[in-house]
N, C-alpha and C positions, 0 to 999 in steps of 0.2 A: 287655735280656738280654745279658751277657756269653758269647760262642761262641767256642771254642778249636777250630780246624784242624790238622788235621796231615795230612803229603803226604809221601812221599817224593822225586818228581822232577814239577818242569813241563817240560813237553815241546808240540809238536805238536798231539796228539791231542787232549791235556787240556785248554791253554789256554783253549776256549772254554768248557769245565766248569766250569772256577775263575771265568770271567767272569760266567757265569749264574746261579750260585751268590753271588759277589757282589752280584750287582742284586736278589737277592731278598730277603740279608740287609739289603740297604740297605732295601727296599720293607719289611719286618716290623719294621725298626726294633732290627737286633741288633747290636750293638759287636764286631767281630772279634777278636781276641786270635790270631794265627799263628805257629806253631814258627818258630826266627827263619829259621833255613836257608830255609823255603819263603819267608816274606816276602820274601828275599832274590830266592830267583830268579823270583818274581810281579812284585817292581819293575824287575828287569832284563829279564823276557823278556817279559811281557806288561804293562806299565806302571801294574800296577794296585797299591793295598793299600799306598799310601808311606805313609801315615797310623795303619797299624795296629799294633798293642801287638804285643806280642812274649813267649812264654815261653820258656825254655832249660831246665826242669827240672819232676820231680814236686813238688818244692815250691812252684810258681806256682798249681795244682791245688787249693790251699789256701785261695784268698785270693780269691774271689767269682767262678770261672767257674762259670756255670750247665752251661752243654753243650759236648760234644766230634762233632767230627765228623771221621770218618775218611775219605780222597779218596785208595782206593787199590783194591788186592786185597789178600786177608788178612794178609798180612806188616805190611802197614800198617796197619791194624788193631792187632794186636798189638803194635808201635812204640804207637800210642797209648794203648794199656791200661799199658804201661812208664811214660808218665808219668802216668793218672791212678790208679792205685795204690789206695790206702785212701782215698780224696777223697770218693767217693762220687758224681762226679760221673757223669750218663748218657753213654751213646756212640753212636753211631747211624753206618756203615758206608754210603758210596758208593762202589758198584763201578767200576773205571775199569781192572780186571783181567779174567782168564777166568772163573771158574768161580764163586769167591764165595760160602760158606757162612757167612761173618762179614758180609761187605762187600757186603748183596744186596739195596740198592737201586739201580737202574740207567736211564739216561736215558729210558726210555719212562715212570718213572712219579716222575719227579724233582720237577717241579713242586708236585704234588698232597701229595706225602710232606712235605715243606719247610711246607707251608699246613699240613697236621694237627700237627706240629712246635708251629708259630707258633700254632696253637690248641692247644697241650696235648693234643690227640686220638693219646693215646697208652700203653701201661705200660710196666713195665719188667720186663725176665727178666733174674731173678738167677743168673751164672754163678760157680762157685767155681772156686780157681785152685790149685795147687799150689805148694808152698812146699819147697824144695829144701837141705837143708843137709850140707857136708863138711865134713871133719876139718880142711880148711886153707883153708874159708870164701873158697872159688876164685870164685863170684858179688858177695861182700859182700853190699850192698844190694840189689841186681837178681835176688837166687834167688828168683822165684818164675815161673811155669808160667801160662797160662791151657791151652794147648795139652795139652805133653807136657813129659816130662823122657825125658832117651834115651840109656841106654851104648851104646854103638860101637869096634868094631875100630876100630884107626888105618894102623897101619905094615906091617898086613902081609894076608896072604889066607886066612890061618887062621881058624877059630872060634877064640872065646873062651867060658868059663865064668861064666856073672854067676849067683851065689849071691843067692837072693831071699828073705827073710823077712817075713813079715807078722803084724804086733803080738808084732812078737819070738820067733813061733814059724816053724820052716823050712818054704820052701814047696817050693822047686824048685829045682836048679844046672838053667839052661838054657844047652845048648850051640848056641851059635846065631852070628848077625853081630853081635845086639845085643837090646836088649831097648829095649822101651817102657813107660814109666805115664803112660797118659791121662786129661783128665778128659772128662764128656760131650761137653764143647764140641770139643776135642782128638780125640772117636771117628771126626768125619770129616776128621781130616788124616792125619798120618804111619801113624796107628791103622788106619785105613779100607785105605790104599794094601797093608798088611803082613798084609790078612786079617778084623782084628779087628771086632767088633759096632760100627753105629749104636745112640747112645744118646739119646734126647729129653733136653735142658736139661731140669733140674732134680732129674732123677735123683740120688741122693746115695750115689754110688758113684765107685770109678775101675779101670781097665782095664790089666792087664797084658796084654804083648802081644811075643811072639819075633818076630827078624825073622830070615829064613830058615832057622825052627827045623834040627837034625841029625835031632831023633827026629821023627816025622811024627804020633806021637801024642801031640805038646804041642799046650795049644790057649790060645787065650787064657783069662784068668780076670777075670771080676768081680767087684770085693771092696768092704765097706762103707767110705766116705771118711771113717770116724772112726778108723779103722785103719792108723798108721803102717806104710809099708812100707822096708825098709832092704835094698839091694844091695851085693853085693861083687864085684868083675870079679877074672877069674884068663885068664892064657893065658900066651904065650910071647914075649910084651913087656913093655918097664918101663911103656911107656904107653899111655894108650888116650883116647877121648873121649868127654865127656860134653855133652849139649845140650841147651841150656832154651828151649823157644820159637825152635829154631833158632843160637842161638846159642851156639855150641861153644868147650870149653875141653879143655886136654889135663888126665887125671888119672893118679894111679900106680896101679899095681898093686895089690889089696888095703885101699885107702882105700876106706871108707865112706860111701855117700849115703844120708841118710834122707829121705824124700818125706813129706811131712804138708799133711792141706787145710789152705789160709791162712787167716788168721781173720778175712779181709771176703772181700768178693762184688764183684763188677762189673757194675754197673746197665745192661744193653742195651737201648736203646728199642727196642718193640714196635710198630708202628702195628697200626691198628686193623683192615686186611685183609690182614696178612701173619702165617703162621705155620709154625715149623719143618719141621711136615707138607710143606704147598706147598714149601717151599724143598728140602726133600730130594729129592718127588717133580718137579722139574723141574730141579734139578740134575743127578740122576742118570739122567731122561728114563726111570724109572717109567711103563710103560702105553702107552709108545708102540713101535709097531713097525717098528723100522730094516731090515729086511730088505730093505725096497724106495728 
């Protein structure tokens, strides 16, 4: 079985993470394939992985990796969903971060996850992604969301107006710092922090969501994900920003984003005793009482 890695930084802490991970891949009998950057600082900093294939792009995704595994906190994660795109390939998330709503497998149950892995003892939850398009095609290739897509003030302290439309009919100018569309997966990031509702994977919806609305009686809205939604930003700047998954570009004034679901899904390995329930309620430490 062909296994793609992706990591953002070897450090300290990690080193012996990638080690152990290593030895198990070797023990299951799985072919590495590692984004080159990390190869790179696996063979310099801990001496390991000189042997292994290397990819630099979403189109290496194409051409016989079975599985992707992500060795980070959720940022990382999403970096690897950037390369495997419409591939189809599964992804399955080690936390080596805080908190972890993508990336929530963690060293107390590492061993055991990796064996059910290597036996197949596992599904897959299909997440949809958001698909982002502007008038001057500011993403290219890379517009699309698993997260969010997000307008934002830039240059100044002012609110801005972002004109919101849904399937071409008007919804709302909200006068606010910025506006969000999430998808479920997306409900516990940037969505969560600004207010907006937990949504269970596989819901087939997505989430509008102000962020420090003016009027106190905007609230978020959830709207069916076969329904384009299309923003327009207005304020007292030529520029502002817009951000996909975090990463931000400057936009103009009055240019158009349309947001539409993309037209594949990203396969997240399931095992077989973990489910979004449990991960919510001990994320968010649900039921337990901090008083003491």
């Amino acid at each position: 079985m062909l296994v793609a890695v992706y990591s953002k930084k070897v450090n300290k802490a990690t080193i012996p993470i990638f080690r152990h991970f290593v030895t198990l891949a070797d023990r299951f009998g799985w072919k590495l394939i590692l984004e080159k950057e990390l190869k790179d600082q696996l063979v310099k900093k801990a001496g390991i992985c000189s042997e292994a294939q290397v990819f630099t792009s979403y189109a290496d995704f194409h051409h016989g990796i079975d599985l992707a595994f992500s060795i980070g906190g959720d940022g990382t994660f999403l970096r690897t969903v950037a390369y495997i795109r419409d591939s189809g390939v599964p992804i399955l998330g080690i936390n080596t971060g805080r908190l972890g709503f993508l990336a929530t497998l963690g060293d107390e149950s590492f061993d055991n996850a990796l064996e059910m892995v290597n036996q197949k003892r596992y599904d897959f939850q299909k997440r949809s992604l958001l698909r982002v398009e502007t008038e001057r095609s500011i993403y290219g290739a890379d517009n699309f969301a698993m997260n969010e897509v997000t307008l934002l003030k830039k240059d100044t302290s002012s609110m801005i107006t972002v004109d919101a439309f849904l399937d071409d009919k008007y919804l709302n100018s909200y006068w606010a710092d910025g506006l969000i569309v999430a998808t479920p997966t997306g409900s516990t990031a940037y969505n969560l922090s600004c207010g907006g509702p937990i949504v269970t994977p596989g819901c087939q919806v997505h989430i509008i969501t102000p962020i420090a609305p003016h009027n106190l009686n905007v609230r978020p809205v959830v709207v069916p994900d076969n329904m384009p939604i299309k923003l327009r930003i207005e304020g007292r700047e030529r520029n502002y920003l817009i951000s996909v998954d975090g990463n931000a570009k400057s936009i103009k004034q009055n240019e158009e984003v349309l947001i539409r679901k993309a037209e594949y899904m990203i396969n997240v390995i399931k095992l077989e005793d973990t489910n979004f329930l449990d991960t919510i309620r001990n994320k968010m430490s649900w039921g337990k009482d901090q008083r003491n």
